[in-house]
C-alpha positions as CSV (number, residue, x, y, z in Angstrom):
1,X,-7.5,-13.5,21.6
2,X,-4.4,-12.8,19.6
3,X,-2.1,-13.4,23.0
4,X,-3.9,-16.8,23.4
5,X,-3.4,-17.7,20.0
6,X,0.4,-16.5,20.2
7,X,0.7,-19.1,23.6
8,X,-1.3,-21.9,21.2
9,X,1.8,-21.5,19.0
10,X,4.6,-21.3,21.5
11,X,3.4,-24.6,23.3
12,X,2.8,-26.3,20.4
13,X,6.5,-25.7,19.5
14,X,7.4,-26.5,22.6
15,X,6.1,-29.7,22.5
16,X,6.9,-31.1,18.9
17,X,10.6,-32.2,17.7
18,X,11.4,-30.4,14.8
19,X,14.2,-31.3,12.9
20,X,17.3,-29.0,11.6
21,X,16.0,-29.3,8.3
22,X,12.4,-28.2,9.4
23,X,13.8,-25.0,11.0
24,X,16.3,-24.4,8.3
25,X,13.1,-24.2,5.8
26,X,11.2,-22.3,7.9
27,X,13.7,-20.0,8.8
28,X,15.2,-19.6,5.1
29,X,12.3,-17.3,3.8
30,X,13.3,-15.0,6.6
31,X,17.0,-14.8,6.1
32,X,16.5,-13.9,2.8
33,X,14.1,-11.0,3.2
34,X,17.0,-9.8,5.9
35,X,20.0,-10.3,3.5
36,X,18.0,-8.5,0.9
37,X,16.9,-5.6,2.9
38,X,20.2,-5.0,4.3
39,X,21.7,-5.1,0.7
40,X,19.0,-2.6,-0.3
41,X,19.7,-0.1,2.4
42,X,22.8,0.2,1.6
43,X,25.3,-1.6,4.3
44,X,27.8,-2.8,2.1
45,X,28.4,1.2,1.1
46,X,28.5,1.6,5.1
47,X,30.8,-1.1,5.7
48,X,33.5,-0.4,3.1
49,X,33.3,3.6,3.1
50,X,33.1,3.9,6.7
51,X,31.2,7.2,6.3
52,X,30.5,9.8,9.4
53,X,27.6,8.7,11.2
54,X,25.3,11.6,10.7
55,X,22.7,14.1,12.0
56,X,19.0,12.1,11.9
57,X,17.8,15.0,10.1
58,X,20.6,16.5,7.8
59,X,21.7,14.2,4.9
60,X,24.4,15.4,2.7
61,X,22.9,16.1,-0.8
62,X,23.2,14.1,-3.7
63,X,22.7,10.0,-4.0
64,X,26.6,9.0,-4.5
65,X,26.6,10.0,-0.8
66,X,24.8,8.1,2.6
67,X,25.8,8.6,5.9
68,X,25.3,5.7,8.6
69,X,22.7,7.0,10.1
70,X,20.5,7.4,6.7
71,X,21.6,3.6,6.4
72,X,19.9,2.6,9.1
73,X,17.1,4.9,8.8
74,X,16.4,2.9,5.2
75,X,16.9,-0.1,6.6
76,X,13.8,0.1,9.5
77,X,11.9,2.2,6.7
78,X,12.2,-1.0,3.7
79,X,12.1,-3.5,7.2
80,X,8.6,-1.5,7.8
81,X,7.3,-2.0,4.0
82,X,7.7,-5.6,4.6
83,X,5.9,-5.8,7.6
84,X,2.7,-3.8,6.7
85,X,2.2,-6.2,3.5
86,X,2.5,-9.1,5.7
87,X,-0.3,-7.5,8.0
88,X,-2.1,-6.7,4.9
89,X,-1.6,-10.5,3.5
90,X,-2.7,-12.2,6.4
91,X,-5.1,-9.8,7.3
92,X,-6.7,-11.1,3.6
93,X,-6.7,-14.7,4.6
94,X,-8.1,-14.3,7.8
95,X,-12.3,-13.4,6.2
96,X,-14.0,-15.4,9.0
97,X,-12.8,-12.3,11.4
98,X,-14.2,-9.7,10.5
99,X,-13.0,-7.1,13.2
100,X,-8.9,-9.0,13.7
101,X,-9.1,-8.8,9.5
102,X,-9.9,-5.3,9.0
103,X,-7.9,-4.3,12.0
104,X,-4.9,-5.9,10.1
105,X,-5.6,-4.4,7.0
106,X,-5.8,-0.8,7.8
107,X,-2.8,-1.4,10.1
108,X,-0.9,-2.8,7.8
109,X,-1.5,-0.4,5.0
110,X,-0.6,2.7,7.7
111,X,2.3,1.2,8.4
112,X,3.0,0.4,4.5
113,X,2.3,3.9,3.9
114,X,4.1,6.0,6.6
115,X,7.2,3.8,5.9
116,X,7.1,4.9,1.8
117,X,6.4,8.6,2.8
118,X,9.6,8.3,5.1
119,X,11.9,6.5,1.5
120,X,10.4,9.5,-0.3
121,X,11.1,12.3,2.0
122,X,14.9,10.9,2.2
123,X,14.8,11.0,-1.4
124,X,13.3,14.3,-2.0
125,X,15.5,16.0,0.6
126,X,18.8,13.8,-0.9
127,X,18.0,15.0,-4.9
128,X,17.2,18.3,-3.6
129,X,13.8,18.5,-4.4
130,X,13.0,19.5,-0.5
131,X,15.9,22.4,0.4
132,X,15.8,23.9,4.0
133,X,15.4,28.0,4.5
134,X,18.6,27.9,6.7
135,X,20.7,25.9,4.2
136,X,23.1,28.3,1.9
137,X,22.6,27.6,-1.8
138,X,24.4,29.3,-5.1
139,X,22.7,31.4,-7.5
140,X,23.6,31.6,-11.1
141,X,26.1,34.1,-10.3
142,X,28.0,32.5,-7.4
143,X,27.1,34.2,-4.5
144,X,25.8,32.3,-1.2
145,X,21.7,33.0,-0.3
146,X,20.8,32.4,2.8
């Protein structure tokens, strides 16, 4: 049903003219949720401090610091909170299917979910809230504890 309805659309755009003013406003909602995520996850940092491109899983503490790798692991993550409220919207407007509704509502709000645990855990890890057992810290009278 949904892959019928997906060729539905692709004809029907095959077949009407559109003009470049028609695409441009169709299209403009989309390059500004793109502009603004990048901007959010940090690319201009990326782009003018050049940092190391990083470990997936070892981020260097404090916020004053991102490595690329973080960047673009923000960027899928807020790219991912925009998608599941867009399931969950249209999955709202579409009442008179039940199943294809619900079905877009829960998967939506999973995605929306896992994608905000993923922002927090960078966070927590980054402020130090979440410290690894292998990772050397101070104590309050300067020695290293493994």
């Amino acid at each position: 049903m949904v892959k019928e309805r997906a060729w539905r659309l692709v004809r029907s755009l095959i077949r009407r003219r559109y003009t470049l003013a028609e695409y441009l406003r169709a299209l403009t909602p989309v390059i500004a949720t793109i502009v603004a995520v990048s901007l959010l996850s940090g690319v201009i940092y990326i782009m003018v401090e050049k940092p190391a491109m990083g470990v997936p899983f070892h981020w260097p503490r404090g916020t004053d610091i991102q490595t690329t790798m973080e960047g673009i692991i923000v960027f899928i993550a807020y790219s991912g909170q925009i998608i599941g409220l867009v399931m969950v919207y249209e999955g709202l407007r579409k009442v008179y299917e039940p199943k294809y509704s619900m079905m877009l509502i829960i998967i939506g709000t999973i995605v929306l979910i896992l994608c905000l645990a993923t922002l927090w855990l960078i966070m927590y890890v980054k402020t130090g809230v979440l410290r690894s057992t292998t990772e050397p810290t101070l104590t309050s009278l300067g020695r290293l504890v493994y």
